[in-house]
C-alpha positions in Angstrom: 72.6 194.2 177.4 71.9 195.7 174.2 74.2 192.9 172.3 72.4 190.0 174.6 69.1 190.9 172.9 70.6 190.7 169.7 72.2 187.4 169.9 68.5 186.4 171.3 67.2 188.0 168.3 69.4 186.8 165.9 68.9 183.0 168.0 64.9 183.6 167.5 65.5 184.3 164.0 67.4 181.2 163.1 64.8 179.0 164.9 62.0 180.9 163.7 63.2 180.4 159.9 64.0 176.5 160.7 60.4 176.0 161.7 59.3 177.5 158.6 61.9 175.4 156.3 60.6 172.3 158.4 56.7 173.3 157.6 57.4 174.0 154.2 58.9 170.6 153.7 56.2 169.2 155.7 53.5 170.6 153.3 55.6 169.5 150.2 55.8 165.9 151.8 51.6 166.4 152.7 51.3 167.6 148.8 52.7 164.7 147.2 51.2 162.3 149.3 47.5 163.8 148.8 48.8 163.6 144.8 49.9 159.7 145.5 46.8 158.9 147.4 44.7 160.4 144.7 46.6 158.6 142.2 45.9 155.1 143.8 42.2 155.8 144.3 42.3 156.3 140.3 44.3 153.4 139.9 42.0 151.5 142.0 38.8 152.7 140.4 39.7 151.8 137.0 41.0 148.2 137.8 38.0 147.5 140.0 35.7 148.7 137.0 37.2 146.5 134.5 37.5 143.3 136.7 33.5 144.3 137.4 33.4 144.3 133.6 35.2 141.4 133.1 33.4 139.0 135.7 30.6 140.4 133.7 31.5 138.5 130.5 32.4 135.3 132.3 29.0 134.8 133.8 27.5 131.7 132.3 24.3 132.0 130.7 24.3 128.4 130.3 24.0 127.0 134.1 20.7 125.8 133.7 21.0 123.8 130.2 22.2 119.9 130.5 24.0 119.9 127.0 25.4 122.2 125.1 26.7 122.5 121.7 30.7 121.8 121.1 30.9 124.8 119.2 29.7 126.9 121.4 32.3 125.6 124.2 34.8 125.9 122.1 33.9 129.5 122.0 33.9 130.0 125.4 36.6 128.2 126.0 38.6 130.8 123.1 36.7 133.7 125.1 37.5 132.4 128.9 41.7 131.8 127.4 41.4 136.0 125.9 39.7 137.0 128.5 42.4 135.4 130.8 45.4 136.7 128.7 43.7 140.3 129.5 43.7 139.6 133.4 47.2 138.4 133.1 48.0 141.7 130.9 46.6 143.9 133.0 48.9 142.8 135.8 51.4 145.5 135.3 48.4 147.9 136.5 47.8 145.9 139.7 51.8 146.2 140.1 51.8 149.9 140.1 48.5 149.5 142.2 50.9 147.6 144.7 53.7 150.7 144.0 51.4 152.9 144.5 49.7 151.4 147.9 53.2 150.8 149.7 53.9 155.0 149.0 51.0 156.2 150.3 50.7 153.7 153.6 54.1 155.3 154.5 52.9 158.9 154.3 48.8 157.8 156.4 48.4 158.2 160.0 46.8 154.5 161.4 43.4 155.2 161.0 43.9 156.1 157.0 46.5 153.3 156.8 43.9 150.6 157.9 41.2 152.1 155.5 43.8 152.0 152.8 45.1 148.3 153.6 41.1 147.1 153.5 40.8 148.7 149.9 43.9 147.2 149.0 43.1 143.9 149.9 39.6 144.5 148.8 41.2 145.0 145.0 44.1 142.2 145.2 41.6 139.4 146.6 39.1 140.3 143.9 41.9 139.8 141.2 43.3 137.2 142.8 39.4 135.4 142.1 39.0 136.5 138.6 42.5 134.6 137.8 41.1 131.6 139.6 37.7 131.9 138.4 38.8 132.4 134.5 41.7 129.6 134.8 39.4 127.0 136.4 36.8 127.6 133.9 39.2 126.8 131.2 40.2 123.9 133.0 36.3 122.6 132.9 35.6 123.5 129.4 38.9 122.2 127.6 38.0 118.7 130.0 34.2 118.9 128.6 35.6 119.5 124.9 37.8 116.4 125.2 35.0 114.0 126.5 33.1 115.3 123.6 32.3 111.9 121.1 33.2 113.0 117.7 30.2 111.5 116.2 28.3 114.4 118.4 27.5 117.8 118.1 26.3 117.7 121.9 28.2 117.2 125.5 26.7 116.5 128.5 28.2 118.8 131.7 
């Protein structure tokens, strides 16, 4: 009897540490995934301030005016093309963005995996607008500049 309650024991034991290797994992796995999550929130944060930044610049102060100097369309046409080039650099950040989102959804019960999934789309349809909002203003400006006469300093829009 004495050496059935020790193999019980010992059994218990064994179990009992399992459960405790499989919690500690568990936590390890919780850890990092809290650390990824964070991380994509900061990701996120940044790229959604500097698109906001960004669309700031390419607002067009000049809706309202009928004509408008060639120089000054050729200077926002130069800004629209660097300010494009910086949306196109910045895509390695959107990339680990994407990286970043595909970790963490695998780690999110539904619930967070649906609020994650609307941020996520929230951030890749609002740079997927800045590139089409920068590239077809560069499209209108370099077709303005070329219907410009040469013996004017004006263009009409």
């Amino acid at each position: 009897m004495n050496s059935i309650g020790l193999c019980f024991s010992v059994e218990f034991v064994r179990k009992l540490n399992h459960l405790e290797e499989n919690l500690l994992e568990r936590n390890r796995q919780l850890t990092l995934a809290i650390e990824q999550r964070r991380e994509f929130e900061q990701i996120q944060t940044k790229l959604l301030e500097w698109m906001k930044t960004i669309e700031e610049q390419i607002k067009d102060p000049f809706t309202n005016e009928l004509q408008q100097p060639v120089n000054i369309l050729k200077e926002r046409l130069n800004t629209f093309k660097s300010l494009l080039q910086t949306v196109k650099d910045r895509s390695k950040e959107f990339e680990e963005l994407t990286r970043m989102y595909q970790l963490v959804g695998l780690t999110l019960n539904e619930a967070d995996r649906l609020s994650l999934d609307e941020k996520y789309s929230l951030s890749k349809d609002k740079y997927n607008r800045l590139l089409d909002n920068l590239t077809q203003r560069i499209a209108l400006l370099d077709e303005a500049i070329r219907k410009f006469p040469k013996e004017s300093t004006f263009v009409d829009l």
